[in-house]
GUDOMAR-220361 format. One record per residue (C-alpha): residue in one letter; y, z, x; residue number from 0. Coordinates in Angstrom, 3 decimals. Layout:
% residues N
NODE   res         c2         c3         c1     n
NODE     a          Y          Z          X   NUM
...
//
This chain:
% residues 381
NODE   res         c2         c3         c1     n
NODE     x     50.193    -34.337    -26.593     0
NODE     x     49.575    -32.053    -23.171     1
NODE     x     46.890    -29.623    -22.989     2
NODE     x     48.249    -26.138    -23.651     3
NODE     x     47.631    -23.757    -20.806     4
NODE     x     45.848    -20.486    -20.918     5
NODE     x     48.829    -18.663    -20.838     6
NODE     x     50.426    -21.007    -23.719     7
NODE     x     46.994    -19.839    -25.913     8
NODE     x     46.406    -16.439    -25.622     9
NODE     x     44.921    -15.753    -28.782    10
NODE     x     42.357    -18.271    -28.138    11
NODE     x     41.771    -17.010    -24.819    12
NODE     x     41.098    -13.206    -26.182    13
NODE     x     38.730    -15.221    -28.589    14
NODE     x     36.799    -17.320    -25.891    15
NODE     x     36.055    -13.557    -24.316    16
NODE     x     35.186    -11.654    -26.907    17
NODE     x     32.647    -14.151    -27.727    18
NODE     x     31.337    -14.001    -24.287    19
NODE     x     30.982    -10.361    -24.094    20
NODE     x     28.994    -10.579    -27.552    21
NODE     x     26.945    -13.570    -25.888    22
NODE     x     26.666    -11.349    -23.027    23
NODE     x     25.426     -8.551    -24.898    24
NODE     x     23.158    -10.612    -26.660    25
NODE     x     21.616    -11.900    -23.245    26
NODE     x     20.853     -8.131    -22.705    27
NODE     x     19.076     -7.210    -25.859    28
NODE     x     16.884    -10.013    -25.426    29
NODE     x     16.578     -8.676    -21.427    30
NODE     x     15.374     -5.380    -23.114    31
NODE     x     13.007     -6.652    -25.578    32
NODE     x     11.361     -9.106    -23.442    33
NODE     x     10.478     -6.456    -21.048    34
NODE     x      8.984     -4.322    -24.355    35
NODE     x      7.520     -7.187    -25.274    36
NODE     x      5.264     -8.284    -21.762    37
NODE     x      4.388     -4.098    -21.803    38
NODE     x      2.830     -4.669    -25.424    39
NODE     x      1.173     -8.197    -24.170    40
NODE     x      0.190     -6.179    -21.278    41
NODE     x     -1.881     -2.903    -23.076    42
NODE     x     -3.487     -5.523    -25.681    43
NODE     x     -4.848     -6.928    -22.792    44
NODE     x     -6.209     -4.172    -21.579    45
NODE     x     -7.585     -3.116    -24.364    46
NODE     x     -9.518     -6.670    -24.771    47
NODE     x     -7.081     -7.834    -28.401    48
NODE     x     -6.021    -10.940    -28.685    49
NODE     x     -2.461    -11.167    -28.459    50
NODE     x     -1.412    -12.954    -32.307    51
NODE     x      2.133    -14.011    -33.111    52
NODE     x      3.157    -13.274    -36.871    53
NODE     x      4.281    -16.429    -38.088    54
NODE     x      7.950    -17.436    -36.792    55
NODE     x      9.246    -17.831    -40.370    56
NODE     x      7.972    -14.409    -42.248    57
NODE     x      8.415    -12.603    -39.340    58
NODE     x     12.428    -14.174    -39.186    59
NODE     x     12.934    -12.888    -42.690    60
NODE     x     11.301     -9.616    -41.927    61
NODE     x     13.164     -8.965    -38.463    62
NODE     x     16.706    -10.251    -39.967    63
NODE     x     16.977     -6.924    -42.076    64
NODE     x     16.118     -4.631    -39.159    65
NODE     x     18.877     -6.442    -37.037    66
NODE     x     21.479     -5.847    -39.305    67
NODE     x     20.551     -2.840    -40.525    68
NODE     x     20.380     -1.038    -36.855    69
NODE     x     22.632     -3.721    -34.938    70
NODE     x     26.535     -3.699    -34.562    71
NODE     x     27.248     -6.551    -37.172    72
NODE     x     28.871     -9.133    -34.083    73
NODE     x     25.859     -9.007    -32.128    74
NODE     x     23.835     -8.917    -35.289    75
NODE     x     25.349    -11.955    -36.203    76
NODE     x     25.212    -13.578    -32.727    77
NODE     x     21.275    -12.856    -32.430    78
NODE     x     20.337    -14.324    -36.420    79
NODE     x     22.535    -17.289    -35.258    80
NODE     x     20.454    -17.585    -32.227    81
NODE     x     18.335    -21.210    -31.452    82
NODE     x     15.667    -18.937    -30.156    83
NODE     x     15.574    -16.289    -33.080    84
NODE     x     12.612    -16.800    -34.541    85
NODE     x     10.859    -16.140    -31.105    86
NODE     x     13.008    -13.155    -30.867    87
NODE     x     11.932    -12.132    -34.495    88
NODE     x      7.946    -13.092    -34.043    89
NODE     x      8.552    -10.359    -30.742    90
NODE     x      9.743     -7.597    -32.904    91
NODE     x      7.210     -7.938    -35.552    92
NODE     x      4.732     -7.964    -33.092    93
NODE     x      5.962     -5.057    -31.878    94
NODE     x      6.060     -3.412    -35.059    95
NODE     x      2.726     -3.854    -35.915    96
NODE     x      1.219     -2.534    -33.049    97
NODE     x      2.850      0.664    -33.192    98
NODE     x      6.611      0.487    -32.238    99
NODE     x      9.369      2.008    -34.503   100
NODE     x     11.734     -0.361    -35.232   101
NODE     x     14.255      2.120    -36.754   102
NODE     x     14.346      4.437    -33.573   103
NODE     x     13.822      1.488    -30.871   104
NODE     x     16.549     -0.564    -32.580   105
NODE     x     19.728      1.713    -32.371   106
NODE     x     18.870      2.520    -29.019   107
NODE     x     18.650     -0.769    -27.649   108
NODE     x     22.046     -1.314    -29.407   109
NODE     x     23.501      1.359    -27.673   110
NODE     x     22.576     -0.774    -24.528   111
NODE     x     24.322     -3.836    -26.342   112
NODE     x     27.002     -2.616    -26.662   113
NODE     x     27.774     -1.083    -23.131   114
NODE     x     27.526     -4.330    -21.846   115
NODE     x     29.702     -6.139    -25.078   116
NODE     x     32.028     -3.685    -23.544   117
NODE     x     31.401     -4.169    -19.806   118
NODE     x     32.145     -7.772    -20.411   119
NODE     x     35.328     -7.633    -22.086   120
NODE     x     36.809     -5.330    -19.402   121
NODE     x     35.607     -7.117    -16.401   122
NODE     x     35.639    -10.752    -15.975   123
NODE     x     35.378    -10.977    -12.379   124
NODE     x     32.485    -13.043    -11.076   125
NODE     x     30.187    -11.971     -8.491   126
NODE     x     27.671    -13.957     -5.853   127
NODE     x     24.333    -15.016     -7.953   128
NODE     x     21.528    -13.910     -6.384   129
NODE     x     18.333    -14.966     -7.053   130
NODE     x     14.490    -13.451     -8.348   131
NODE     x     14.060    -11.603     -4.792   132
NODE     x     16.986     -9.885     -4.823   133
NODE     x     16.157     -8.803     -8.667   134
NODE     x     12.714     -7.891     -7.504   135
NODE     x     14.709     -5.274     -5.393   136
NODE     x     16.337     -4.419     -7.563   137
NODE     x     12.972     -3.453    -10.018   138
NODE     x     11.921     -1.510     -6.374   139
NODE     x     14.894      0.495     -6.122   140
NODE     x     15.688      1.210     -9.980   141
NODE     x     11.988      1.960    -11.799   142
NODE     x      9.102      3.918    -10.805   143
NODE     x      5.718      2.593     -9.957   144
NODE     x      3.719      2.390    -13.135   145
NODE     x      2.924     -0.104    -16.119   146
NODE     x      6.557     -1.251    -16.895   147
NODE     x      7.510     -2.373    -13.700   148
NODE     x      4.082     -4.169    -13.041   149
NODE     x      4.557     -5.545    -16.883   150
NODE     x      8.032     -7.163    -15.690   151
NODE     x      6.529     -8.811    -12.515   152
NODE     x      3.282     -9.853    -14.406   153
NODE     x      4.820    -11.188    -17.415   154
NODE     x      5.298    -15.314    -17.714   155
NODE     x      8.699    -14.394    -18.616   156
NODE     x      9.633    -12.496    -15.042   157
NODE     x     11.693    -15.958    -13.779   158
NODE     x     13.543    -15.881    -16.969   159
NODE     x     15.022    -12.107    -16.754   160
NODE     x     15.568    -12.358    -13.355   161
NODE     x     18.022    -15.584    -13.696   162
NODE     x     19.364    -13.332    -16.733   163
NODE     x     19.858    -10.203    -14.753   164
NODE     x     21.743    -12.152    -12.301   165
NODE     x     24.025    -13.723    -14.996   166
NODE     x     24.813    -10.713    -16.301   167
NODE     x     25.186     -9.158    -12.604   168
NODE     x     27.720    -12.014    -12.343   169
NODE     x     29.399    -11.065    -15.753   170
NODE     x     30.326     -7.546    -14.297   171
NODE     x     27.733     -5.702    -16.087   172
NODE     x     25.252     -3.073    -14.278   173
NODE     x     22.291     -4.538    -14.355   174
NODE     x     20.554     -1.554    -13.040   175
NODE     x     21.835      0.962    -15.435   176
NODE     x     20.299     -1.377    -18.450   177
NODE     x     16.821     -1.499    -16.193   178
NODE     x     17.164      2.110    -16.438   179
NODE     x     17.584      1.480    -20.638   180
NODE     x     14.948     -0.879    -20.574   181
NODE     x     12.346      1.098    -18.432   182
NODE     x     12.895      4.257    -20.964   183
NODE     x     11.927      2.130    -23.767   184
NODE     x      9.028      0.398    -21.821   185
NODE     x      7.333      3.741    -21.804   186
NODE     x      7.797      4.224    -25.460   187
NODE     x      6.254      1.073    -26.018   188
NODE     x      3.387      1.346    -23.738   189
NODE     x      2.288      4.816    -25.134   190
NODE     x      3.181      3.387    -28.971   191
NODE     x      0.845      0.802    -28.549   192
NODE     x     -1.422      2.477    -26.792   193
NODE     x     -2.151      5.343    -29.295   194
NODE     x     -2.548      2.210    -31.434   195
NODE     x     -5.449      0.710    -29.274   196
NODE     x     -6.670      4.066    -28.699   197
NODE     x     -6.854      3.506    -24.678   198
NODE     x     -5.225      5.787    -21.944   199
NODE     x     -1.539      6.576    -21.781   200
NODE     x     -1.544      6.753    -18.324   201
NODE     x     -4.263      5.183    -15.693   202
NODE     x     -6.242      7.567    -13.537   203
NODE     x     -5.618      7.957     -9.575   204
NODE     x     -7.897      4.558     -8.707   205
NODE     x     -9.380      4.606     -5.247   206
NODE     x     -7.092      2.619     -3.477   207
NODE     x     -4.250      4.881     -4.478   208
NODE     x     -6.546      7.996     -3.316   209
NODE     x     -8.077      6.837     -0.113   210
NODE     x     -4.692      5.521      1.106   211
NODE     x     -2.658      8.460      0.296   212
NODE     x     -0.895      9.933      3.891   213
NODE     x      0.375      8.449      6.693   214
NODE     x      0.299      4.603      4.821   215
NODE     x      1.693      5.729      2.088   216
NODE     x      4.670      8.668      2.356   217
NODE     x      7.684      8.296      1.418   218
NODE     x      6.557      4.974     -0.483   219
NODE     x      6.710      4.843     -4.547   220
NODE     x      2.973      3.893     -5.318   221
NODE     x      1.584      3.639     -8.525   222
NODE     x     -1.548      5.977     -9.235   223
NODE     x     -3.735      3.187    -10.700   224
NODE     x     -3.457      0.947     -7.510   225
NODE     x     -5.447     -1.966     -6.722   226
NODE     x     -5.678     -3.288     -3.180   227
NODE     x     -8.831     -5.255     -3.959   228
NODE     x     -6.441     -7.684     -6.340   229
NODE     x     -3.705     -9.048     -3.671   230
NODE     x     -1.458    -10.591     -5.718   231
NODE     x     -1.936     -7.641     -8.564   232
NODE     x     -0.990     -5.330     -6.024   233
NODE     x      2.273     -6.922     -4.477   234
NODE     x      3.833     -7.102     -8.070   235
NODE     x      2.792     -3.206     -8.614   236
NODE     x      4.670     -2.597     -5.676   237
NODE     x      7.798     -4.857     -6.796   238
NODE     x      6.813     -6.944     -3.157   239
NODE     x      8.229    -10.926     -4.588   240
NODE     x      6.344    -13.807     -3.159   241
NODE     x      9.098    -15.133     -0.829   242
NODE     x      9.336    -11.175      0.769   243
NODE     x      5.868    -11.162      1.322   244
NODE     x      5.840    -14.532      2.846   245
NODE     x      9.037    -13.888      5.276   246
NODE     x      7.474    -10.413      5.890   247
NODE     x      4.010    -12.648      7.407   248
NODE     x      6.269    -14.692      9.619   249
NODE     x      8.162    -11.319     10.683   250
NODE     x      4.417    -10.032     11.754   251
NODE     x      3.527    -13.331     13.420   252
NODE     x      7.294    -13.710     15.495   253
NODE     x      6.416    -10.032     16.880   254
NODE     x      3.036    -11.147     17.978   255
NODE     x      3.163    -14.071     20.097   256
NODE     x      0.094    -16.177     21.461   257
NODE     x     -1.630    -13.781     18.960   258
NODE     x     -2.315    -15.698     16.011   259
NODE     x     -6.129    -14.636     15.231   260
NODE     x     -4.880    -10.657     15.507   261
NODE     x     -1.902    -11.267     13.112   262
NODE     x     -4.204    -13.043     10.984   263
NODE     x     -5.950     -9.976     10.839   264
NODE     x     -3.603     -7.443     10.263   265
NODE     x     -2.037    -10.340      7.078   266
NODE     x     -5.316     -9.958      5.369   267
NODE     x     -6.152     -6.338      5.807   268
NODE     x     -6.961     -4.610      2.339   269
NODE     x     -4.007     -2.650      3.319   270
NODE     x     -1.246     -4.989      3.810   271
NODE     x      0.285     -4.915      0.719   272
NODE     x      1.333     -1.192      1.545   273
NODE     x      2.800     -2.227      5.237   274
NODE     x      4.732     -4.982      3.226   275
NODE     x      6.467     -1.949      0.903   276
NODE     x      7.312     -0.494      3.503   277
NODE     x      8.876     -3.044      5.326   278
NODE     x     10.407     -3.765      2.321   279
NODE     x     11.815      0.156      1.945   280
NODE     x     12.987     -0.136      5.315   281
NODE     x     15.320     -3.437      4.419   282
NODE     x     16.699     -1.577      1.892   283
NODE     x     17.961      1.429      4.134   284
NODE     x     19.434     -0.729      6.317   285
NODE     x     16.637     -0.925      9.134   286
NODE     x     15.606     -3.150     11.819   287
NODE     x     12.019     -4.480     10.900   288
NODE     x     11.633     -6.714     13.440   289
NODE     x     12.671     -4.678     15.973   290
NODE     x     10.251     -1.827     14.428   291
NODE     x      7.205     -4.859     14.238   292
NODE     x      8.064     -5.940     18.573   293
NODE     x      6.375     -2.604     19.245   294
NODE     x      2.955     -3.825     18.587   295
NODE     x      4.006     -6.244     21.682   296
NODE     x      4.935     -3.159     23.773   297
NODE     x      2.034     -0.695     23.257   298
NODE     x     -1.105     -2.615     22.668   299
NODE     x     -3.783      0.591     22.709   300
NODE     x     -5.170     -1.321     18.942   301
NODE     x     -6.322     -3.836     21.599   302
NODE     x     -8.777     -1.237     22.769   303
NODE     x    -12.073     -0.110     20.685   304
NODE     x    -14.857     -2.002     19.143   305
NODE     x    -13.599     -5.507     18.202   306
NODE     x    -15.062     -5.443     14.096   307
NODE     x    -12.290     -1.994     13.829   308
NODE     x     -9.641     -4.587     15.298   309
NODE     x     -8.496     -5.001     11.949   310
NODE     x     -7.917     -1.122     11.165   311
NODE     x     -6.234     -0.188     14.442   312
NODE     x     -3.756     -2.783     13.922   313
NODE     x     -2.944     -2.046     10.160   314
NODE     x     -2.745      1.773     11.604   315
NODE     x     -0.720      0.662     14.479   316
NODE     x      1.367     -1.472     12.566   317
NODE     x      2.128      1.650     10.363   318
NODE     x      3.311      3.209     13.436   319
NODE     x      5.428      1.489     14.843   320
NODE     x      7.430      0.861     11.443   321
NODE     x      7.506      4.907     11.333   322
NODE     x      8.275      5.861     14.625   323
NODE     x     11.454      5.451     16.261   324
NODE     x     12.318      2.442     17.990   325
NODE     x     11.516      2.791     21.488   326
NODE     x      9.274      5.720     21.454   327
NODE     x      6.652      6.094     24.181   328
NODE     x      2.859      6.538     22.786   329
NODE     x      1.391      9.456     22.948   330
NODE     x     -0.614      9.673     26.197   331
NODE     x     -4.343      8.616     25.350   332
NODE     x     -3.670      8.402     21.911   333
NODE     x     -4.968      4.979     20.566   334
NODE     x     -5.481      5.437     16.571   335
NODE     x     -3.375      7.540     14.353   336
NODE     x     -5.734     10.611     13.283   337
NODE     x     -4.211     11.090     10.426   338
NODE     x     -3.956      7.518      9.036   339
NODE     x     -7.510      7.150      9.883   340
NODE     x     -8.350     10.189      7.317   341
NODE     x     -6.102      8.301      4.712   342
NODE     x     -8.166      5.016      5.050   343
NODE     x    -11.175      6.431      5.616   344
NODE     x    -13.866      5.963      2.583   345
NODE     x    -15.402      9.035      3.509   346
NODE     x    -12.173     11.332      3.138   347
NODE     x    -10.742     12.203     -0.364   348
NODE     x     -6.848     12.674     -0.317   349
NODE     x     -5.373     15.196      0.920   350
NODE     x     -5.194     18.805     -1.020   351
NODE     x     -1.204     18.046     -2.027   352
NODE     x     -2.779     15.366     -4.322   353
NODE     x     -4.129     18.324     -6.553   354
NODE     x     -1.228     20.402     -6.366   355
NODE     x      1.175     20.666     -8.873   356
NODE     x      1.431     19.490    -12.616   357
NODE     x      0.847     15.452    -12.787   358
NODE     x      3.984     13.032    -12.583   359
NODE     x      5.660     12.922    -15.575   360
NODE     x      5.918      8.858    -15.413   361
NODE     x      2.451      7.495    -16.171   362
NODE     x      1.307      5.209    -13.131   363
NODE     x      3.881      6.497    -10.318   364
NODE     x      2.007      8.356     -7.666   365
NODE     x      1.826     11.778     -6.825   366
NODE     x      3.878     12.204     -3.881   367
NODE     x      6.734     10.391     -4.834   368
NODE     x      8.336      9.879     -8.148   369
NODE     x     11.216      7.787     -9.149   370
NODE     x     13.079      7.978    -12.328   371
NODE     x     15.685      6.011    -13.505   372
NODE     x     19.004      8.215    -14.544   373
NODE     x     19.459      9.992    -17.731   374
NODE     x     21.382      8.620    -20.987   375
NODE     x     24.503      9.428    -20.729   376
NODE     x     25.161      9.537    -24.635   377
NODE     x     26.109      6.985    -27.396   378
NODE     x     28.171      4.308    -26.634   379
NODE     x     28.849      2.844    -30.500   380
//
């Protein structure tokens, strides 16, 4: 007996996709909720409460009632059938009892379930994986600064979404549309569970995010409760992924030749993290960073000065040369940035635009630039 061919079987065909859109949509709720879940992980932290799991078997009879009261009954089914739904179900407990609704987070996140059920079945055309980088981008260009996005890159879980993000990028489905989802319900969650621990909704304007507001920081998304003195906190606040910042360092080093102890330097400045977003925002408009990085090569005025402020002129004239234009001659007898100098200077507040205006509506994105992801468009059940 010969194997029939697709076209020989095509109501088993229609039935091998509809059950991958449903997986596929599946994939995505638990996308959604694992980001809900590291911002809930992340504010008990905070607040100094130990982060308890109900137990997996209460909390699966508990959750399974929710999920089909709230969930279309497919991907209801697909989730209670699930190896890993008693995790699943321990998460939405857990997010219950710190303060979440589950009967308006629910339906929404279904909404999102859906789209992509549907995005699925209407597009089966596979696209080029692409690995946690390229998602880490993709957290850059889609949320604001703020507790979400830092939740995401902090959370144990961050390798996991990203190899899900790219399997449903490969699936068809716009992965940045349900970050947008996903980063409207974060906020929920943070400020449920916050009124629940009784801490602050939104950080304060730290320091850092003060004294370097200007020249190192415009046009860059920044979070308000920044934290240069914590390196590695401070790359994943400003979506920067390990392998970036690492090719970024040898991008540095190639554009200073025979100048290793000076590159050294200007790699473990307080400020780097901030040069590496924007090299970062540069790659994703399409410019030349290297070319941008060669000008420390071609005007070397940070050479001049005291040698113990070697470290600030080149972080200063580093942040020059990605700003200016390629090729532009230094301004005669003009060795340090006045301006940049006020914004790293411990002795100068921020400028008076930090005051102006009502606060950013997104809690943690910095004053003079906010990001939001777009609006719902409406239901999609």
């Amino acid at each position: 007996m010969t194997m029939p061919m697709p076209e020989d079987r095509p109501g088993e065909a229609f039935m091998e996709a509809v059950a991958e859109a449903v997986q596929t949509s599946v994939m995505a709720f638990r996308l959604v909720m694992a980001i809900a879940d590291a911002v809930r992980r992340q504010q008990q932290e905070r607040a100094g409460k130990a982060d308890e799991f109900p137990d997996a078997e209460k909390a699966a009879g508990e959750a399974s009632e929710e999920v089909k009261k709230f969930l279309p009954d497919d991907v209801a089914a697909a989730l209670l059938e699930g190896a890993d739904w008693p995790q699943l179900a321990q998460q939405l407990v857990a997010l219950k009892r710190a303060g979440v609704d589950l009967e308006a987070l629910l339906p929404r996140v279904g909404e999102i379930a859906v789209t992509v059920r549907d995005q699925v079945a209407a597009n089966a055309e596979k696209v080029k994986r692409e690995g946690t980088e390229e998602w880490a981008k993709a957290l850059r260009e889609t949320l604001p600064a703020g507790p979400v996005r830092e939740a995401i890159l902090s959370s144990p879980a961050w390798p996991e979404m990203a190899r899900t993000m790219a399997t449903l990028n490969e699936r068809g489905v716009d992965v940045r549309a349900i970050l947008a989802y996903a980063h409207e319900e974060g906020v929920g969650v943070d400020q449920a569970v916050a009124r629940v621990l009784a801490v602050a909704e939104a950080p304060t304007t730290s320091r850092d995010a003060a004294l370097s507001y200007g020249p190192l920081t415009v046009g860059l998304d920044v979070p308000r409760d920044l934290d240069l003195g914590d390196r590695e906190r401070a790359l994943r606040q400003l979506s920067i992924a390990s392998s970036e910042n690492q090719r970024f360092a040898r991008m540095v080093r190639e554009a200073l030749p025979g100048a290793e102890r000076e590159a050294d330097l200007l790699l473990s400045a307080r400020q780097w993290p901030l040069l590496a977003a924007r090299m970062a925002a540069m790659e994703t408009a399409g410019q030349p960073v290297g070319v941008h990085l060669a000008q420390l090569s071609t005007d070397t005025s940070w050479r001049e000065g005291p040698q113990p402020q070697m470290g600030r002129r080149l972080v200063q004239a580093a942040n020059d040369a990605l700003r200016k234009p390629v090729g532009s001659p230094a301004s005669p007898g003009s060795k340090v940035s006045t301006a940049a100098a006020r914004a790293t200077s411990p002795s100068v507040g921020p400028t008076k635009a930090v005051g102006k205006g009502p606060a950013p509506a997104v809690p943690g994105a910095a004053a003079h630039r906010e990001a939001g992801p777009a609006s719902r468009s409406g239901k999609t059940r």
